[in-house]
Every structure is written in structure tokens, then in C-alpha cells.
C-alpha positions in Angstrom: 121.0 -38.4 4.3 118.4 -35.2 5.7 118.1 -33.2 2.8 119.8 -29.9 2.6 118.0 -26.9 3.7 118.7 -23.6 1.2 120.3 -20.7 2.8 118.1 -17.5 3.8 118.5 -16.1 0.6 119.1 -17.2 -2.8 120.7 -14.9 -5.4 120.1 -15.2 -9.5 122.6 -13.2 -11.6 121.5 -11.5 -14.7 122.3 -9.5 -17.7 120.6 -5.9 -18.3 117.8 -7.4 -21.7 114.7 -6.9 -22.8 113.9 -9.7 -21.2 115.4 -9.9 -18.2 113.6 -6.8 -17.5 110.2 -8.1 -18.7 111.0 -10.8 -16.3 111.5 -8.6 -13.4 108.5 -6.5 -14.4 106.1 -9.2 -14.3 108.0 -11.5 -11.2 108.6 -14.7 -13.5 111.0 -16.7 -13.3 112.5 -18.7 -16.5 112.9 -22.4 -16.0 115.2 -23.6 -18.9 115.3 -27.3 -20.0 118.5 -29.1 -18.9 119.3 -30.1 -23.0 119.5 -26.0 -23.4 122.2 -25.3 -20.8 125.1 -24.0 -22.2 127.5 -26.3 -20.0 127.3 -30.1 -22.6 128.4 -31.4 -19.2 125.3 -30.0 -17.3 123.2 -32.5 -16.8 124.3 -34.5 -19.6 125.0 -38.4 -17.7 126.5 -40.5 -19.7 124.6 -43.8 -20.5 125.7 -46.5 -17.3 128.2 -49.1 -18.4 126.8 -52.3 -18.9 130.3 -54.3 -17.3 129.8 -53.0 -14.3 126.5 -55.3 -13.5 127.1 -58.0 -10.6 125.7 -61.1 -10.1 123.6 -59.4 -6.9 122.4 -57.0 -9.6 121.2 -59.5 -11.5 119.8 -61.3 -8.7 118.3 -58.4 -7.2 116.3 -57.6 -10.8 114.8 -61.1 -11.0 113.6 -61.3 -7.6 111.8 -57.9 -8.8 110.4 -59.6 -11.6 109.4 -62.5 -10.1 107.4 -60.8 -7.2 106.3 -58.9 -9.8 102.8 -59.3 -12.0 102.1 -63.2 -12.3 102.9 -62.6 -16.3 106.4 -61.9 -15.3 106.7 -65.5 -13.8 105.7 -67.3 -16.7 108.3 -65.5 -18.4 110.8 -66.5 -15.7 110.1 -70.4 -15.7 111.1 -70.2 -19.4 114.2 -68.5 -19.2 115.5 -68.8 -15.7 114.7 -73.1 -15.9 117.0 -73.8 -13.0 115.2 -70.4 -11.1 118.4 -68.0 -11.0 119.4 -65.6 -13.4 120.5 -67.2 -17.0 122.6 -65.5 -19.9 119.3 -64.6 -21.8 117.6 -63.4 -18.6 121.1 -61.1 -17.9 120.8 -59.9 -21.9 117.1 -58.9 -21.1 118.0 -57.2 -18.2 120.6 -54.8 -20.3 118.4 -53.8 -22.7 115.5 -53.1 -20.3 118.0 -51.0 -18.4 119.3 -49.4 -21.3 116.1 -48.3 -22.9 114.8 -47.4 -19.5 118.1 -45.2 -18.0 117.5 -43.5 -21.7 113.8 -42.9 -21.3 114.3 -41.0 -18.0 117.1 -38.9 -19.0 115.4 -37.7 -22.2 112.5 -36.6 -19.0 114.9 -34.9 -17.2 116.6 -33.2 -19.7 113.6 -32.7 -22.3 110.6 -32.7 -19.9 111.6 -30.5 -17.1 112.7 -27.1 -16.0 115.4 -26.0 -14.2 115.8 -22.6 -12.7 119.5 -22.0 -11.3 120.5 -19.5 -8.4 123.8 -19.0 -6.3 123.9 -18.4 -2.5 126.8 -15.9 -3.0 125.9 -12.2 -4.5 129.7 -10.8 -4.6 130.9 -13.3 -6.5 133.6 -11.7 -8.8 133.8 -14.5 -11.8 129.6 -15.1 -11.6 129.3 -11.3 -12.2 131.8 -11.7 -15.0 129.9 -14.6 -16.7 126.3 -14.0 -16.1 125.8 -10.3 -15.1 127.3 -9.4 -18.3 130.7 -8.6 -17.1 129.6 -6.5 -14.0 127.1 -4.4 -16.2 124.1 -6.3 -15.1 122.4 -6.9 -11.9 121.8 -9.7 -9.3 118.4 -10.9 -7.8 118.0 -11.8 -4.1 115.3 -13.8 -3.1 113.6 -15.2 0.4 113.7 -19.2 0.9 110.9 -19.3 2.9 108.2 -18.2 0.4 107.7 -21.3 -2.8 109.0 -22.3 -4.7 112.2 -21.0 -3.5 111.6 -23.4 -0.5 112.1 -26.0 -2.9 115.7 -25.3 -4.0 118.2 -28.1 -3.8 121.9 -28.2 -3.4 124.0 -28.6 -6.5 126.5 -31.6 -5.7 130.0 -31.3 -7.5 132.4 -34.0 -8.3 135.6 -34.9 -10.6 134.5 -38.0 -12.4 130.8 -38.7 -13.3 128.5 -40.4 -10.8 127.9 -44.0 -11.0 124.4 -45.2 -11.1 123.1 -48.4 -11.0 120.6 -49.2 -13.8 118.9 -52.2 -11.8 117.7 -49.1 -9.4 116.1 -48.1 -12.5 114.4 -50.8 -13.4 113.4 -51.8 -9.3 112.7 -48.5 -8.5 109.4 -46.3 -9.5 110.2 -43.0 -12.2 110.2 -40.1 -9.8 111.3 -37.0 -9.2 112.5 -37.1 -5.7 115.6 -35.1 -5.4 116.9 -37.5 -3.5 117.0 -40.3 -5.7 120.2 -41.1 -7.5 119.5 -41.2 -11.1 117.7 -37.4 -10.4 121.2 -36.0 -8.2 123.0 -37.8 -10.9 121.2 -36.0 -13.5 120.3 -32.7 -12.6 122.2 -31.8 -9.7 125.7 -33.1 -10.1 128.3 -30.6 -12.1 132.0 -30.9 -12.7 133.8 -29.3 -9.7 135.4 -27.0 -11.5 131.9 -24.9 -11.3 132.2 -25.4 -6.9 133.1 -21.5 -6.8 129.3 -21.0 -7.8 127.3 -22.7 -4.9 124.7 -23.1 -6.6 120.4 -24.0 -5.8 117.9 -25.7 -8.2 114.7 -25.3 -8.5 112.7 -28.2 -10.4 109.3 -27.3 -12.8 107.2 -30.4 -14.2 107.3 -27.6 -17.6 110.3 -26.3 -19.1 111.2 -23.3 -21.2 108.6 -21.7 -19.6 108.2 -18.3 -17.2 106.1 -19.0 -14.0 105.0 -15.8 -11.5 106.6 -15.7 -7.7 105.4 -13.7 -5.2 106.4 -9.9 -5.5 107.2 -10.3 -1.8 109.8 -12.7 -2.3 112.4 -10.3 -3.9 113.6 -9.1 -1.2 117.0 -7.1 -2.8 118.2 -6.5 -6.2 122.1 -5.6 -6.0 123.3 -3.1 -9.2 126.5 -3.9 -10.7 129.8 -2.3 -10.2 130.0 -1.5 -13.8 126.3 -1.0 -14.5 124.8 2.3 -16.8 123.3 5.2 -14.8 120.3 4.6 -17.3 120.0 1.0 -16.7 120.2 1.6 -12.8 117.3 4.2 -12.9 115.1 2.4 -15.3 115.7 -1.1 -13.1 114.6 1.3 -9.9 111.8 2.4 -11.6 110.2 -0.7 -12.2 110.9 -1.8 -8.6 109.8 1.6 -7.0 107.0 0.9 -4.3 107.9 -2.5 -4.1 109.7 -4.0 -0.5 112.8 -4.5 -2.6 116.2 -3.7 -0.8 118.2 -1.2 -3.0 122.0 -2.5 -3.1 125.4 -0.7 -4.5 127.8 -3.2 -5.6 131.3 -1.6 -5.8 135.2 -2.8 -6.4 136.9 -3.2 -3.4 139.8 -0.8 -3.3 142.3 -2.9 -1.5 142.0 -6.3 -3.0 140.0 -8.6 -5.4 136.8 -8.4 -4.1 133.2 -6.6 -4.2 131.5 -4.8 -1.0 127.4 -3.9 -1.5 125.9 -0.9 0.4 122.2 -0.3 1.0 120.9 2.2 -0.7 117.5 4.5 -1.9 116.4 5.4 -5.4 117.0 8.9 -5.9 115.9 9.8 -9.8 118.1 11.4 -12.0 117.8 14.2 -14.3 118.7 13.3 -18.2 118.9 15.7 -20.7 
């Protein structure tokens, strides 16, 4: 299946902190490691069920060993005698499978960064969880400037995904977003989170702040419920930049949010 191409824009909702606005200040973005999420589903795979191997599983894992390094054939003769997979060879194959499915979770969950974004900016409940209940604010950025090109769809589902740990074994560690154990991982999410639509972005380092270009923020839309203060001090620090200015307001007539462009006009405090 063609990957998925992100939409035009991306948006990242975001309470009003020190250091969300430190963030903003400097144009980094925070790539979390999966373990840290605060969904335990997130990313959190459970470890493959061992019954559900098939004798083509089997057989498909000792044709990989055996056209494998001429060590692994030696090792063959003396288990598989008759040359098909025997009970010790199956028992092997378990263990390897399970050591090896655990090794590249603890890499996916331990050993890389995530950054998460929506494609919807007037979404009521996301402004409720992550924008600090409407007091906060909501990042937009351009998909055609990096690494924001590199975004992939978040896949939702009712039951967790099935993955085949003879893949993991045949197949080379990678970080392909298109290969199972790495959707199954890190971009697969109960569907009960489908409202968010959500993008991923992948760093080899987590728990770590890494620079975009200023460029690449292309709006920043205020909350409904946001302080005066908070608004002028967030317009400061964008002030000269070619960030689009956006008023997020409660729809009169109905459960919903509108946005309207708008300018930075400074306020007098006493």
C-alpha cells in the first residue's frame, strides 16, 4: 500500500508553560519517548502469542536459517535430521522470536522519539485535553518543509494488531514506517482516540528538543478561553515572523469553534 501523504498543514496543540513558550521562542520541537506517553496503550504492543505459529511459519524460519551463514547449517543437520522443522528446532524458534520482538520494542519505545500533531485545529475535546482546557494555543505548521514531510498517519483499531514474530526474525531491524512491527508499535492507537487524526513524526533520539525552520510555522491559532496577557506575550515572541495570527472563538449556534485572521495590536497594562 502507497504511503500516506500528510495534509497541507499539520497542527500541534499546546498548553500556555514555561516551556512551551521556550519552545516556541527557539522553534524546537520536543520528541517524547513512546514509554513516556501518558496513554499505557500508546505504543505499548503486547508480546505476540506464541500459539498462533503455523507450520509455514516454521517452515518459512528454517528456510531463512538454512540459506543463512553456513554455521546456521550445521546447526540444522543436528536438529532438523530428517531436514524439516523438528520440536527442538520450533522451541528455538520461540525463544529467538521472543527475545527478538522484545529487543525491538524496548528500541521503539526506549530508543526513539515521537513528536505527535493533529490535522484538525478546531477540535473542541483536543483543545479541552491538550491546550489546557481552551486556555492554551495551537501550532500550525507547513508539510512541505522537514521534517514535517516525514509525518505518518496514525492507524486506529479495536483489538491490537497481530504481528507475526517469524517477520521478525526473517526480516532486517528497521525503521521503515511501513513495516508491521513499526505501524504495530508506534502508529496504531485504540479507536477510541480516531476523533484526533493524528501525524507522527519519528527521531533516532528521544526526549530531546530539535530546531525547525522558523518558516515552517506558518499560523499559531489563540484559544477561545486564552488570557489577554498570554495572547500579547505569545505575539510578542512571534512578532516579525511570517506567522498567521488566528482568533479561535465559540460558535454561538452550536458545539463548535470558528478561527478568524487576525494582526497583533499591543495592549496597554497598567
Amino acid at each position: 500500500m502507497p504511503r500516506k501523504l500528510p495534509p497541507t498543514h499539520l497542527y500541534q496543540y499546546q498548553p500556555f508553560t514555561v516551556q512551551t513558550l521556550s519552545n516556541l521562542t527557539s522553534a524546537q520541537l520536543w520528541f517524547n519517548a513512546p514509554i513516556r506517553f501518558n496513554d499505557p496503550f500508546d505504543c505499548a504492543l503486547p508480546i505476540f502469542d506464541p500459539a498462533r505459529l503455523t507450520d509455514a511459519d516454521f517452515l518459512k524460519a528454517f528456510n531463512h536459517y538454512k540459506n543463512a551463514q553456513p554455521t546456521s547449517q550445521y546447526v540444522l543437520d543436528a536438529m532438523c535430521p530428517d531436514g524439516m522443522p523438528s520440536q527442538a528446532f520450533r522451541d528455538l524458534i520461540v525463544r529467538s522470536a521472543t527475545d527478538g520482538f522484545g529487543e525491538r520494542r524496548k528500541i521503539l519505545l526506549e530508543q526513539r522519539g515521537v513528536a505527535c500533531f493533529s490535522a484538525k485545529p478546531l477540535d473542541i475535546t483536543m483543545w479541552s485535553h491538550y491546550a489546557d482546557g481552551h486556555r492554551g494555543f495551537c501550532l500550525e505548521f507547513d508539510t512541505s518543509i522537514k521534517p514535517f514531510t516525514d509525518a505518518y498517519c496514525v492507524r486506529y483499531a479495536d483489538a491490537f494488531p497481530y504481528i507475526n514474530p517469524v517477520d521478525i526474525i526473517v526480516e532486517p531491524t528497521s525503521d521503515d514506517p511501513e513495516n508491521d512491527l513499526f505501524v504495530a508499535s508506534v502508529l496504531t492507537k485504540g479507536a477510541c482516540f480516531q476523533y484526533e487524526d493524528e501525524w507522527r513524526i519519528m527521531h533516532k533520539e528521544p526526549n530531546k528538543l530539535f530546531r525547525y525552520e522558523r518558516r515552517a510555522l506558518t499560523g499559531i491559532y489563540f484559544g477561545a478561553q486564552i488570557p489577554p496577557t498570554h495572547r500579547e506575550i505569545l505575539c510578542l515572541v512571534l512578532r516579525g515572523t511570517p506567522t498567521q495570527l488566528y482568533s479561535v472563538e465559540q460558535d454561538k449556534k452550536g458545539f463548535a469553534l470558528t478561527a478568524t485572521k487576525g494582526t497583533y495590536t499591543p495592549n496597554d497594562y497598567p
